[in-house]
Backbone as ProteinMPNN parsed JSONL, in Angstrom:
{"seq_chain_A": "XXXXXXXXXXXXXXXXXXXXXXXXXXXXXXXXXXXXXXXXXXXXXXXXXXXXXXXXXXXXXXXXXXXXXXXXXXXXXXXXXXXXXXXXXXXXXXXXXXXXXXXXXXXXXXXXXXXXXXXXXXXXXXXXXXXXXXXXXXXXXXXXXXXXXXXXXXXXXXXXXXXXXXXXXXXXXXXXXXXXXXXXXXXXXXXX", "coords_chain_A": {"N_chain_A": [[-21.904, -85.259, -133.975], [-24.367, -85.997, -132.839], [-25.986, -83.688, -132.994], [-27.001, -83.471, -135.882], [-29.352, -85.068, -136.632], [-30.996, -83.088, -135.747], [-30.335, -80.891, -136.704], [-30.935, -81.296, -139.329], [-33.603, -82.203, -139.276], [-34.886, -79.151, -138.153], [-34.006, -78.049, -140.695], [-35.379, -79.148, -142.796], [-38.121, -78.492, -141.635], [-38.183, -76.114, -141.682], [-37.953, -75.475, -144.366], [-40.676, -76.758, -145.408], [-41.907, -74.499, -144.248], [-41.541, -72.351, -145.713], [-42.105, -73.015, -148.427], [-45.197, -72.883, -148.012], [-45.434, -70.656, -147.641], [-45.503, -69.173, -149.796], [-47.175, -70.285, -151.235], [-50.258, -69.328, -153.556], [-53.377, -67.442, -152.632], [-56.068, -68.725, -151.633], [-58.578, -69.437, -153.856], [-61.178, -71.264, -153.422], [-63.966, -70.86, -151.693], [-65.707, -72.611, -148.727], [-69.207, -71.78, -147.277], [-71.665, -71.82, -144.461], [-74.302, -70.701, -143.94], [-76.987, -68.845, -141.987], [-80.766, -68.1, -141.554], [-83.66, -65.965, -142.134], [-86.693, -66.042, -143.929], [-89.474, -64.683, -146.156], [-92.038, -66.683, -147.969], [-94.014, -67.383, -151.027], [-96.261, -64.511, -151.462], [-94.837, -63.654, -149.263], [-96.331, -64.736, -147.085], [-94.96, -67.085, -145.712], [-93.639, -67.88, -143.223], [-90.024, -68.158, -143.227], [-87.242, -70.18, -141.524], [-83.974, -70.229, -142.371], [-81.226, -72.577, -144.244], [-78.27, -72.598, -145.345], [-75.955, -74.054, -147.43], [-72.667, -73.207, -149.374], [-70.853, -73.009, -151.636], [-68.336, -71.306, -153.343], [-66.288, -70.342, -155.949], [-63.815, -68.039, -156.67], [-63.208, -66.584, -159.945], [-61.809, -64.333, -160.971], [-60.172, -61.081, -160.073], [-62.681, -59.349, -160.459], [-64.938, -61.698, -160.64], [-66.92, -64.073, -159.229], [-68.396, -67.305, -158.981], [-71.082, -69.481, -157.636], [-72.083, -72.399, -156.044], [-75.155, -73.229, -154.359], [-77.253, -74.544, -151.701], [-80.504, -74.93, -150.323], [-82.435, -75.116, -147.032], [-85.13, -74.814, -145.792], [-87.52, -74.406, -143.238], [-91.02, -73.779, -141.589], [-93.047, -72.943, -138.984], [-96.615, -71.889, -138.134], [-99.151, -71.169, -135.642], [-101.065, -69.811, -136.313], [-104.748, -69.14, -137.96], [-104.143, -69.463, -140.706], [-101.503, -71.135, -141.77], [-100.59, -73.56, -141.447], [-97.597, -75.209, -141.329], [-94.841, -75.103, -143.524], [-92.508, -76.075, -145.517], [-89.253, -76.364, -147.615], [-87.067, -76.755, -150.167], [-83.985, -75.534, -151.888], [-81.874, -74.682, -154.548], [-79.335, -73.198, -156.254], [-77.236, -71.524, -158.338], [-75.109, -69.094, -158.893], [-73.647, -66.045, -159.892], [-71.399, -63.669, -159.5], [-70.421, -60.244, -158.926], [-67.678, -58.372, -158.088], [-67.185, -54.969, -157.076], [-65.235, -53.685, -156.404], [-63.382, -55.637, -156.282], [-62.237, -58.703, -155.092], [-60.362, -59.808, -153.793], [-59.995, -58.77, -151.492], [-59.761, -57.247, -148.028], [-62.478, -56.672, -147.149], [-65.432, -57.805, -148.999], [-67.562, -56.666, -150.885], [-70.229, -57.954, -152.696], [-72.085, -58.2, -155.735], [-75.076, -60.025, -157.436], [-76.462, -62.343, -159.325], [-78.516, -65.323, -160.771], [-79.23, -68.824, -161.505], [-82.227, -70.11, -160.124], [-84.052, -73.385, -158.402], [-86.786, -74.354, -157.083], [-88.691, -76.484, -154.44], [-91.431, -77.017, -152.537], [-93.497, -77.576, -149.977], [-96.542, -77.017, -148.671], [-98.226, -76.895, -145.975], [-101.688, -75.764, -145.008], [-104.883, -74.083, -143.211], [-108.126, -74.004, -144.163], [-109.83, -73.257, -142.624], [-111.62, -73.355, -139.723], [-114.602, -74.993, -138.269], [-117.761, -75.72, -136.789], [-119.62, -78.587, -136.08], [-122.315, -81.012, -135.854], [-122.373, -83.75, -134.631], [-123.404, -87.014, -135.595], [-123.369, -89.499, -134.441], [-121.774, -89.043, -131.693], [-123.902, -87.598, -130.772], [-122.962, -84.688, -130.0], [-121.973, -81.302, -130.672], [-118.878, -80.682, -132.849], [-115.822, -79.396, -133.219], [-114.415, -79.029, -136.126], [-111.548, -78.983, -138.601], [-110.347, -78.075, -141.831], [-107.891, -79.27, -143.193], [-105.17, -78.609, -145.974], [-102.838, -79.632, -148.164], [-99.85, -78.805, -150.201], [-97.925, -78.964, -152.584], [-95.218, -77.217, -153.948], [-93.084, -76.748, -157.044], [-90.997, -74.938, -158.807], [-89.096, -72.957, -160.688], [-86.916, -69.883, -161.467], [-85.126, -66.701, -161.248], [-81.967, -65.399, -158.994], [-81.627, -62.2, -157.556], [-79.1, -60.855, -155.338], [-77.392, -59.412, -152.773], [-74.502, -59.092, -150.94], [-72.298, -59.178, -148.496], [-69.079, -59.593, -147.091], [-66.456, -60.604, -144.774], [-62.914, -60.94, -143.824], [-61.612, -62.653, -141.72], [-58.649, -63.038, -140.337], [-56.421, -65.108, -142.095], [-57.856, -67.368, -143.383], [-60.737, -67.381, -142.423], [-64.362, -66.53, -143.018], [-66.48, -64.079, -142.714], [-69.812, -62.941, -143.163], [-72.938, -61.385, -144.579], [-76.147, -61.696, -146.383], [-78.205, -60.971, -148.168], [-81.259, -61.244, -150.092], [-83.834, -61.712, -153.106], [-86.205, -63.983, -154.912], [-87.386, -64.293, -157.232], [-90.063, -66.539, -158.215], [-91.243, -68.726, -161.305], [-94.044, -69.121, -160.687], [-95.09, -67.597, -159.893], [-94.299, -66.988, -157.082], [-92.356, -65.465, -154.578], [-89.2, -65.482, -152.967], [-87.609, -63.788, -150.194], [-85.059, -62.818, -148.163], [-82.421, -62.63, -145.245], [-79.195, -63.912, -144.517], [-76.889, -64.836, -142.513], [-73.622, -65.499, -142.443], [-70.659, -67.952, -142.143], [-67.208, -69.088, -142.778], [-64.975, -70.544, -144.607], [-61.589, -70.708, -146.098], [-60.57, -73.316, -148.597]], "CA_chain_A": [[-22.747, -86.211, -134.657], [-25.724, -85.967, -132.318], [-26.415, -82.484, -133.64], [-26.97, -83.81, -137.259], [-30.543, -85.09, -136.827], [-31.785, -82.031, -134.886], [-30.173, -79.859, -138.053], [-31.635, -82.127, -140.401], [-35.096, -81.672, -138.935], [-35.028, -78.36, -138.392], [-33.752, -77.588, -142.399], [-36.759, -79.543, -143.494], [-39.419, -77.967, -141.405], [-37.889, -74.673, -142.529], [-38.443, -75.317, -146.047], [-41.788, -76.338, -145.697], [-42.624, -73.254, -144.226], [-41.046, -71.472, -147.144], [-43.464, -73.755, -149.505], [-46.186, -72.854, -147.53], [-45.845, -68.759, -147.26], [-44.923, -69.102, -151.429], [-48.548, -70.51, -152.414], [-51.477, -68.447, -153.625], [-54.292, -67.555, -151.66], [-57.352, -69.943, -152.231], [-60.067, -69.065, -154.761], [-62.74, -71.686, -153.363], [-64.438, -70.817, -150.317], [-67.494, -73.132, -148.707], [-70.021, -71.3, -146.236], [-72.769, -72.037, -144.038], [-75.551, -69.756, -143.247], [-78.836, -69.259, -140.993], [-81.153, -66.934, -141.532], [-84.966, -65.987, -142.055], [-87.346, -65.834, -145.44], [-90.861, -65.257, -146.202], [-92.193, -67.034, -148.721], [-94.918, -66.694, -151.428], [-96.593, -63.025, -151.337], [-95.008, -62.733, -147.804], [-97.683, -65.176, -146.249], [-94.502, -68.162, -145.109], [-91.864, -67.643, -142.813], [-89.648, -69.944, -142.872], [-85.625, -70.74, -141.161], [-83.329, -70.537, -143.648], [-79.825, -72.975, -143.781], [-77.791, -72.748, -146.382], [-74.749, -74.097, -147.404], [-72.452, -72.645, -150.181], [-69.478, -73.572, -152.337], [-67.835, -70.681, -154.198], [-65.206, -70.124, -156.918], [-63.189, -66.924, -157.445], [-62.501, -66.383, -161.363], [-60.498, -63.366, -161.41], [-60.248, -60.256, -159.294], [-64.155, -59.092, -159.892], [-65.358, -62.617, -160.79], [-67.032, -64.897, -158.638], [-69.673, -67.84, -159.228], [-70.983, -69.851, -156.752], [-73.291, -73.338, -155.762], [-75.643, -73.063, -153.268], [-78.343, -75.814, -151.507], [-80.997, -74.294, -148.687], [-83.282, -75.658, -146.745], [-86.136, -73.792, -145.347], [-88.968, -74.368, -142.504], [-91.412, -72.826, -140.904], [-94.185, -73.81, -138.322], [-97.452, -71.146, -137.158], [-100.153, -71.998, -135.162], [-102.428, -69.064, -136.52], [-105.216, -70.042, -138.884], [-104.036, -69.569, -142.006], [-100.988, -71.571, -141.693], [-99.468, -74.82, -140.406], [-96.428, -75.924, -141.618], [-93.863, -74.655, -144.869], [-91.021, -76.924, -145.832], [-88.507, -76.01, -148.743], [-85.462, -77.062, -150.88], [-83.55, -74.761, -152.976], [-81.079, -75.039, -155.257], [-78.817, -72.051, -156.566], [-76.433, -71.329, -158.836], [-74.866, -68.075, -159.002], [-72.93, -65.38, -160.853], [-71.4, -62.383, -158.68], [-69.147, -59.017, -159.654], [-67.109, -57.682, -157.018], [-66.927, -53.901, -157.858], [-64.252, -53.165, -155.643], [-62.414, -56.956, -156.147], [-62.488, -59.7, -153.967], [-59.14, -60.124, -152.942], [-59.202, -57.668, -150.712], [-60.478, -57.695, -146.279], [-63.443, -56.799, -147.202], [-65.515, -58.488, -150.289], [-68.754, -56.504, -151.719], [-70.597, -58.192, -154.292], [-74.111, -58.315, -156.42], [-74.925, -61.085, -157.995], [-77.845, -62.668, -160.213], [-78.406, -66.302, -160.872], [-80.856, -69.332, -161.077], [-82.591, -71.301, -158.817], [-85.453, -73.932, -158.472], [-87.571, -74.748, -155.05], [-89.279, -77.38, -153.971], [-91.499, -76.279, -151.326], [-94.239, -78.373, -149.334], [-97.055, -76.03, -147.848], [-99.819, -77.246, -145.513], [-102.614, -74.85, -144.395], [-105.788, -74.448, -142.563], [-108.761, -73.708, -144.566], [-110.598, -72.756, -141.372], [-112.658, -73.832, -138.45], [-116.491, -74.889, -138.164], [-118.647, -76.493, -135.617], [-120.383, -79.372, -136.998], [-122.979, -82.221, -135.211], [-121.776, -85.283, -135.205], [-124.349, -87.891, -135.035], [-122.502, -90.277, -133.761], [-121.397, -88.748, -130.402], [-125.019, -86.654, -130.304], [-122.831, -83.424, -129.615], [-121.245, -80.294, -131.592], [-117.798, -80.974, -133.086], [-115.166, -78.574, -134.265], [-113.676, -79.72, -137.379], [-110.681, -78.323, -139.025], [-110.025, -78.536, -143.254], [-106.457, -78.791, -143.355], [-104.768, -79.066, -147.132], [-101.462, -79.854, -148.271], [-99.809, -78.244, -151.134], [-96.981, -79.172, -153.145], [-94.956, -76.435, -155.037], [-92.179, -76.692, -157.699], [-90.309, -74.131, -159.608], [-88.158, -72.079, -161.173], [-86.84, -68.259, -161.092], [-84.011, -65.993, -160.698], [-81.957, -64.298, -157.664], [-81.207, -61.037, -157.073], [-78.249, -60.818, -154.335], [-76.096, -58.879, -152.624], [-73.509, -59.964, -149.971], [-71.008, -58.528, -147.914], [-67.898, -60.711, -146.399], [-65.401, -59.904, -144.122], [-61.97, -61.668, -143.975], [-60.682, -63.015, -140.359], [-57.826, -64.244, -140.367], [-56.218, -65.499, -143.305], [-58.738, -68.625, -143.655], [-62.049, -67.985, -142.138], [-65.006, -65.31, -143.263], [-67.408, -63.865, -141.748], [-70.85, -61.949, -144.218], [-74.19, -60.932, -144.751], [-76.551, -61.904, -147.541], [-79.345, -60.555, -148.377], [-81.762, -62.445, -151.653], [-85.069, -61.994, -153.795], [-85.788, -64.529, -155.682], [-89.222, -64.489, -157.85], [-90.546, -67.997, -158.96], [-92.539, -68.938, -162.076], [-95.422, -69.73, -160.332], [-95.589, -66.234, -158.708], [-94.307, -67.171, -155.579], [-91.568, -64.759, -154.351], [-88.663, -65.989, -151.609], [-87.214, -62.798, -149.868], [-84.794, -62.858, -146.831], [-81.338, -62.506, -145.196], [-78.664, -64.741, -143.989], [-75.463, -64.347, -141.699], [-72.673, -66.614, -143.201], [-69.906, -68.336, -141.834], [-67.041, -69.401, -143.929], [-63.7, -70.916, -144.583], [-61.292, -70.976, -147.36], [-60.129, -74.096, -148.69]], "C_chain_A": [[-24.172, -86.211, -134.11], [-26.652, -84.374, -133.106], [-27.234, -82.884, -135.088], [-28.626, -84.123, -137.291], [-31.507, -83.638, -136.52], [-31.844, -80.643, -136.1], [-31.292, -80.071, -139.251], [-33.031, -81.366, -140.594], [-35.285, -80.358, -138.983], [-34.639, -77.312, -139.759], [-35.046, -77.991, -142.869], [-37.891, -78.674, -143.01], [-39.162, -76.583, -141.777], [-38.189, -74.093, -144.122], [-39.384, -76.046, -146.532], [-42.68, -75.488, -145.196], [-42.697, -72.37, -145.072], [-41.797, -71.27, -148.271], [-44.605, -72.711, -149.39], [-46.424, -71.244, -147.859], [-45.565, -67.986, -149.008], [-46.601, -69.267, -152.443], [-49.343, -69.261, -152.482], [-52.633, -68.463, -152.858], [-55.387, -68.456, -152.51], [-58.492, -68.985, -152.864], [-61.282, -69.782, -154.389], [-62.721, -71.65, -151.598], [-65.901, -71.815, -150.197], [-67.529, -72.188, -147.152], [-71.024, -71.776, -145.95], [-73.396, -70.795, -143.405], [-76.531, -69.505, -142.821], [-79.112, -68.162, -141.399], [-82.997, -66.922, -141.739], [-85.475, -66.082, -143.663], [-89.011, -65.464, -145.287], [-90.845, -65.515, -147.814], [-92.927, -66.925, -149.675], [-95.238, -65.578, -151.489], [-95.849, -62.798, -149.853], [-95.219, -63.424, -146.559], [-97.055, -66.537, -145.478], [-93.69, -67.744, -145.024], [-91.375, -68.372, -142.483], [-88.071, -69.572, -142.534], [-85.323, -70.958, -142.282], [-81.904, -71.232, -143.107], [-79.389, -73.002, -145.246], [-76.136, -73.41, -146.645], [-73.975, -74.206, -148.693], [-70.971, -72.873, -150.646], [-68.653, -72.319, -153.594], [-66.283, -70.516, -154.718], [-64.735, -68.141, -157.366], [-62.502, -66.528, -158.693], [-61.421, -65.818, -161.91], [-60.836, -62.298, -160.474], [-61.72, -59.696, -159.031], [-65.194, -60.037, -159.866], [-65.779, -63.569, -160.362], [-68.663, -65.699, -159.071], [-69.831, -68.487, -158.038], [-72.21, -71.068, -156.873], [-74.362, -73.769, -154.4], [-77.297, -73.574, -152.544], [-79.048, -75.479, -150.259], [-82.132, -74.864, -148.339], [-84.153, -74.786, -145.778], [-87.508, -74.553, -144.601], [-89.467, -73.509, -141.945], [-92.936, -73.208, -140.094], [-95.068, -72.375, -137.946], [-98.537, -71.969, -136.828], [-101.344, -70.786, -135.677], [-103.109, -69.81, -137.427], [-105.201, -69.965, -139.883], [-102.738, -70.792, -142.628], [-100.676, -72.46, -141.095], [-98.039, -74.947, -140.367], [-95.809, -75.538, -143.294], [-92.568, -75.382, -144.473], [-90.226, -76.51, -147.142], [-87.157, -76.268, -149.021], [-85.494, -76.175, -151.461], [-82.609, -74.946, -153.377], [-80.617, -73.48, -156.209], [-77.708, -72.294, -157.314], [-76.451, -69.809, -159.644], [-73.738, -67.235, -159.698], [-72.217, -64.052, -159.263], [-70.562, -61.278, -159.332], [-69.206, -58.434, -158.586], [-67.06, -56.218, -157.367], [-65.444, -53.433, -157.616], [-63.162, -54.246, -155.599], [-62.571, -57.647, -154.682], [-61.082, -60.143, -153.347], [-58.682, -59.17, -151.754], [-60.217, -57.966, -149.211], [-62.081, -57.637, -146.823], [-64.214, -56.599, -148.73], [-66.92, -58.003, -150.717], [-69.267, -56.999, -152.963], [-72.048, -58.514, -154.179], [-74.006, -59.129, -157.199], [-76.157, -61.569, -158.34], [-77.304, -64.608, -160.444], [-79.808, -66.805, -161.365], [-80.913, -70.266, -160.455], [-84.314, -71.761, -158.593], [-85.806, -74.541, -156.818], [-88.476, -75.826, -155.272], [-90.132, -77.137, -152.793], [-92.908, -77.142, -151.269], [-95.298, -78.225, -148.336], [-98.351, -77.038, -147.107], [-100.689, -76.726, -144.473], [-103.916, -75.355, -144.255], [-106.841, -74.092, -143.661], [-110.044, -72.941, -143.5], [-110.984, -73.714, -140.971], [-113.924, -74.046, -138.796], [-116.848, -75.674, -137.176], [-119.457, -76.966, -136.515], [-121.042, -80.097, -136.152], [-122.358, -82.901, -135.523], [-122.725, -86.083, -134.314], [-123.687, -88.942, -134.356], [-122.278, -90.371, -131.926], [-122.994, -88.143, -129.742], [-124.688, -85.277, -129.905], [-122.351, -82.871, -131.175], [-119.573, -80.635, -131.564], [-116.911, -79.927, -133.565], [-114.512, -79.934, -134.951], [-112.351, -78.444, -137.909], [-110.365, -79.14, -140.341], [-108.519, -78.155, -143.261], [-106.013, -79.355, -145.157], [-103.214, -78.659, -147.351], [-100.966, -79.455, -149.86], [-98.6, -78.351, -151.621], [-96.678, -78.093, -154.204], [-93.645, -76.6, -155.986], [-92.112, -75.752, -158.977], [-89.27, -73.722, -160.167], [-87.653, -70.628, -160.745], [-85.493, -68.23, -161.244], [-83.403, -65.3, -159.434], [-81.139, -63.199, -158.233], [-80.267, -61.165, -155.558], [-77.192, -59.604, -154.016], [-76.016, -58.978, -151.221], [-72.227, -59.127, -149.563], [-69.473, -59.327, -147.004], [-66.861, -60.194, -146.313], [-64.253, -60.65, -143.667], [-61.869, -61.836, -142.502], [-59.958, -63.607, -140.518], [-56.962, -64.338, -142.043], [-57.064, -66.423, -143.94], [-59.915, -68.4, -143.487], [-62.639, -66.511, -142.859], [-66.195, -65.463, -143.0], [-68.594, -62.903, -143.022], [-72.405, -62.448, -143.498], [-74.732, -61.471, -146.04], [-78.0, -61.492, -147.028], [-79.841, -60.812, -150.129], [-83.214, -61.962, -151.37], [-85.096, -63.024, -154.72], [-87.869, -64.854, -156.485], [-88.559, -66.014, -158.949], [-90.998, -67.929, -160.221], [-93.94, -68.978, -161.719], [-95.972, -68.35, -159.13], [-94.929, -66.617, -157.271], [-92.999, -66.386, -155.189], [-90.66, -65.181, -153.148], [-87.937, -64.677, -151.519], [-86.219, -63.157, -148.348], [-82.93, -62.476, -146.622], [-80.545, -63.445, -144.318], [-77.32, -64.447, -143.151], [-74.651, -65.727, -142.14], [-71.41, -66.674, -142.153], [-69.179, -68.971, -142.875], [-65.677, -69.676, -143.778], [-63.137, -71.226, -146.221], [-60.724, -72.181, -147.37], [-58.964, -73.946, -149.316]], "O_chain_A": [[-25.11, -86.413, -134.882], [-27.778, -84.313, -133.599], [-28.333, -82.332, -135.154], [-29.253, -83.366, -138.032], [-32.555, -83.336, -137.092], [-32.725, -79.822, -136.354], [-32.111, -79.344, -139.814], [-33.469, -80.529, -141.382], [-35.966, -80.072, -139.967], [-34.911, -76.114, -139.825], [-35.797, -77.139, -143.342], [-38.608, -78.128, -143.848], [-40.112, -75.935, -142.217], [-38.46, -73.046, -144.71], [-39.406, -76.256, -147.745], [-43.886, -75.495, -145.442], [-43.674, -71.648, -145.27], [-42.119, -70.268, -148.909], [-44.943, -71.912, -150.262], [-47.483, -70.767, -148.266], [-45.471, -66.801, -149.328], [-47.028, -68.811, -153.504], [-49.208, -68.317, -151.704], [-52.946, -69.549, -152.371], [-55.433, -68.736, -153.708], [-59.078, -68.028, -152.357], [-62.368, -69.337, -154.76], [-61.991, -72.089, -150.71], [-66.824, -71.891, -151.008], [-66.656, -71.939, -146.321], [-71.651, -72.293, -146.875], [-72.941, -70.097, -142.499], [-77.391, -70.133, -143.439], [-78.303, -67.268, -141.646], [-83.579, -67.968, -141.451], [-84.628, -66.19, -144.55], [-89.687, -65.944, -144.377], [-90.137, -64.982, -148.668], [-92.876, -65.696, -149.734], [-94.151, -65.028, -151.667], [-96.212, -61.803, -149.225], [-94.753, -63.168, -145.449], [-97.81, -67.213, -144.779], [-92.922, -67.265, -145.859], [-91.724, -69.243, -141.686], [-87.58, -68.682, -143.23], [-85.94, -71.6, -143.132], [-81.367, -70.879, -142.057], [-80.104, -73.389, -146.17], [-75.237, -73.077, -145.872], [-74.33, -75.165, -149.378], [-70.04, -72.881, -149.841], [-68.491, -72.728, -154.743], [-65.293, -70.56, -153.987], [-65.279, -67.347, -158.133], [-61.33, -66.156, -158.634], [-60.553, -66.175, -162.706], [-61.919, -62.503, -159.925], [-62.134, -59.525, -157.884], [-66.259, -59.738, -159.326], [-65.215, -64.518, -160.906], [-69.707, -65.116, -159.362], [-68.944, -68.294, -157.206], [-73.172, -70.867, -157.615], [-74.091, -74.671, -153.608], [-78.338, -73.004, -152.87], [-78.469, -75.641, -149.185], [-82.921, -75.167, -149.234], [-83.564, -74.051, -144.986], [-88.364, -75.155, -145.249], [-88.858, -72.481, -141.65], [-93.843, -73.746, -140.73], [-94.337, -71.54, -137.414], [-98.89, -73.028, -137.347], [-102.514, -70.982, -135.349], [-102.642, -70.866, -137.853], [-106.225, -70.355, -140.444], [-102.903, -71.307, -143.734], [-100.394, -72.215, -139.922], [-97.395, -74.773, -139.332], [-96.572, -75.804, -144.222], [-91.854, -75.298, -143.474], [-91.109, -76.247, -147.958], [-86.229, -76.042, -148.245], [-86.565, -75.666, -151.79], [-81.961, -75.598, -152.558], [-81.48, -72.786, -156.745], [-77.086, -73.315, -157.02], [-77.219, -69.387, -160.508], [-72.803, -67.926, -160.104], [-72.827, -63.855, -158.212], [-70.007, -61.578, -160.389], [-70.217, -58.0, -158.034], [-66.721, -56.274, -158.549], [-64.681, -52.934, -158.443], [-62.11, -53.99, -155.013], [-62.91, -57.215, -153.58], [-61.006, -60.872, -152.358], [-57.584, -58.901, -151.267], [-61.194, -58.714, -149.227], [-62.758, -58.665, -146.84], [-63.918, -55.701, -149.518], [-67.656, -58.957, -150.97], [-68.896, -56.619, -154.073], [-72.828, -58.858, -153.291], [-72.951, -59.214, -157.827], [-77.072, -61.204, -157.601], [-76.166, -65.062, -160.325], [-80.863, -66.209, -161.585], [-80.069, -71.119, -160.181], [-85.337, -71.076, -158.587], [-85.172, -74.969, -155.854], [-88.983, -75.982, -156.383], [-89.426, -77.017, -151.792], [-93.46, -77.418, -152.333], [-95.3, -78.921, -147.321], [-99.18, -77.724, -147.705], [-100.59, -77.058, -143.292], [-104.331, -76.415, -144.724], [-106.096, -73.661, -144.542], [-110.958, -72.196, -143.854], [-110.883, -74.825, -141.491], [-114.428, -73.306, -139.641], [-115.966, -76.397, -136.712], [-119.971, -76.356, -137.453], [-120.358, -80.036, -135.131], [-121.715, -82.894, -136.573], [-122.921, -86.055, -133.1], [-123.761, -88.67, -133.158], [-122.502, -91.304, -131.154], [-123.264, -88.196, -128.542], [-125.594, -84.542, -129.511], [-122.307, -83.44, -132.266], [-118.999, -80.831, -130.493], [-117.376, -79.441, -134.596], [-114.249, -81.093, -134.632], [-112.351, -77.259, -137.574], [-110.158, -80.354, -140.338], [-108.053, -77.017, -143.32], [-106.504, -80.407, -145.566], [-102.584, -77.71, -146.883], [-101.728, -79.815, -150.757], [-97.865, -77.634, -150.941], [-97.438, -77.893, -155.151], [-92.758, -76.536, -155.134], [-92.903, -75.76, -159.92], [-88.313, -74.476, -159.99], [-88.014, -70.225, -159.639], [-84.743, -69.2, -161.352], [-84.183, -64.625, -158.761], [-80.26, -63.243, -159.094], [-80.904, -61.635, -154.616], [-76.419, -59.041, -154.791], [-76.952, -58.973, -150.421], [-71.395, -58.581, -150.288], [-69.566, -59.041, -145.811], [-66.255, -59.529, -147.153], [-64.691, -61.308, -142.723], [-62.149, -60.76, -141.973], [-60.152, -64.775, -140.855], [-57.101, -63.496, -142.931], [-57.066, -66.341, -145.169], [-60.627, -69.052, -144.252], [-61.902, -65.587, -143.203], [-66.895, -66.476, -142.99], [-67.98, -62.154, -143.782], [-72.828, -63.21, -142.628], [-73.883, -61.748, -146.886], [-78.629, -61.629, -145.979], [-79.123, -60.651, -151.116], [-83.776, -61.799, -150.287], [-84.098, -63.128, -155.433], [-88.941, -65.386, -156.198], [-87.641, -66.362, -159.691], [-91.275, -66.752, -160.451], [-94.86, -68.858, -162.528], [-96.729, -68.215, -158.169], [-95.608, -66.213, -156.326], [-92.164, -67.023, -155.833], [-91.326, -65.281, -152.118], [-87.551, -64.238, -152.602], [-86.797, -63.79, -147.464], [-82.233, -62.131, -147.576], [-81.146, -63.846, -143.321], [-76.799, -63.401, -143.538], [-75.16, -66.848, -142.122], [-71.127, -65.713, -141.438], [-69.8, -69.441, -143.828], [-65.091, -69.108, -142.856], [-63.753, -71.7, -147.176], [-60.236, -72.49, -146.283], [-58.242, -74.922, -149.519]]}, "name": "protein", "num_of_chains": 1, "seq": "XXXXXXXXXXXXXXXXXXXXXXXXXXXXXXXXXXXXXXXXXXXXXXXXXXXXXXXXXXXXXXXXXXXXXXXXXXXXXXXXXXXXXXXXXXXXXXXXXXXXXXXXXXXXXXXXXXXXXXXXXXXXXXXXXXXXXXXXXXXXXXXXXXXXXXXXXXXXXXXXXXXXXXXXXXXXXXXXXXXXXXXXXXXXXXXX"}
């Protein structure tokens, strides 16, 4: 009679391991990723974070939603300070399928920025009556950008594990307003 619970228990946890090794693998993965950009022609480099919510459709089929935030500080004189939101939504085609260790895909989308530039206009030495000496001055201006565009992507991701993944990304993404974001990211990633 003492036996009986110990059976018990160990029948149950047996057959939800059974459950467990019976389901399908997961189609939505979220990732986080760091990485670099420049911005405009080139002329803002900014930290990239991203963090990314994707859906697997069917074996070459993947879309995905994806929200990045971007700074960047110089002290030379053309630049101060670049801030940026982005907002993504993406398409991908595996060529080779995605169910497999390792997950190649290219992928096109769209995506709008928000981006918050504020540069130097230069230096001058000015009088200042006031004090009776020479002053530098500095014209600093602040520049608000919002857009549109498309990306260009392609991404590489490498399975560990049964759950976690490990990639690369690499993105162009031309604006409306001319302004071009270029860069690459290292991803971290887990399936849900």
């Amino acid at each position: 009679m003492k036996k009986t619970p110990f059976i018990f228990l160990f029948l149950m946890v047996f057959s939800i391991h059974l459950l467990h090794a019976q389901e399908k693998p997961s189609t939505v993965d979220f990732k986080l990723g760091m990485g670099g950009a420049r911005l405009g022609t080139g002329d803002f480099g900014l930290y990239r974070f991203e963090s990314e919510l994707t859906k697997k459709w069917n074996k070459y089929i993947s879309s995905s939603l994806a929200i990045n935030v971007g700074f960047g500080y110089s002290n030379t004189v053309g630049l101060r300070q670049a801030n940026s939101v982005h907002a993504d939504l993406n398409v991908f085609v595996s060529p080779f399928g995605n169910q497999r260790r390792n997950n190649f895909k290219i992928g096109t989308g769209i995506t709008g920025i928000y981006a918050n530039v504020t540069a130097s206009q230069g230096k001058r030495i000015v009088y200042d009556e006031i004090s009776k000496a020479y002053v530098q001055q500095e014209v600093i201006i602040t520049e608000t950008r919002r857009a549109g565009g498309f990306s260009m992507i392609i991404e590489d991701e490498i399975s560990v594990g049964t759950r976690y993944l490990l990639g690369i990304k690499i993105i162009i993404q031309p604006y409306s307003n001319s302004d071009i974001l270029s860069g690459a990211n290292l991803k971290l990633g887990i399936r849900l």
